[in-house]
C-alpha positions, -999 to +999 in steps of 0.1 A: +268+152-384+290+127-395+312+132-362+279+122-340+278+094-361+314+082-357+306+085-315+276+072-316+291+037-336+317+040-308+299+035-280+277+012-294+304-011-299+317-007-267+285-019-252+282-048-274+312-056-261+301-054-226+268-072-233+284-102-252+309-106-228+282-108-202+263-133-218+289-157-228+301-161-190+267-160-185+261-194-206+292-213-200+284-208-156+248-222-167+253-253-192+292-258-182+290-247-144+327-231-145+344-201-168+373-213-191+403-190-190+398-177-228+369-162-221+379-151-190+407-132-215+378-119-238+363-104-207+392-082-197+400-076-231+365-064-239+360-041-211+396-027-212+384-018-251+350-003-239+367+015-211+392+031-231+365+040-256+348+058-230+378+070-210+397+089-238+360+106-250+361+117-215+399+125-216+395+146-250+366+166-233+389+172-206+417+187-226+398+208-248+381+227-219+411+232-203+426+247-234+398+270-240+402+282-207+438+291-208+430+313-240 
């Protein structure tokens, strides 16, 4: 239970990330009408976080299965 838990916080906060990342280039393009580089660096940061979030998951999956395959 509490390891479902711990995933499901993960990728929550992975897509938070993604979402708030959106929406703050999202409101600087409409009220500014350009990106500043800052949050061009949250953006990359932010999605490079969320993709390793769900990339190593996937990774771990990976491993295991191939582990219990061998023995």
């Amino acid at each position: 239970m509490e390891n479902t838990r711990f995933k499901v916080s993960q990728y929550v906060c992975a897509m938070l990330l993604i979402v708030s990342s959106i929406a703050l280039v999202a409101y600087q393009v409409v009220h500014i009408d350009d990106v500043a580089a800052g949050l061009l660096y949250y953006v990359a940061q932010s999605f490079l976080l969320a993709g390793s979030i769900f990339g190593l998951d996937q990774y771990i999956r990976i491993i295991k299965k191939h582990y219990n395959e061998s023995e």
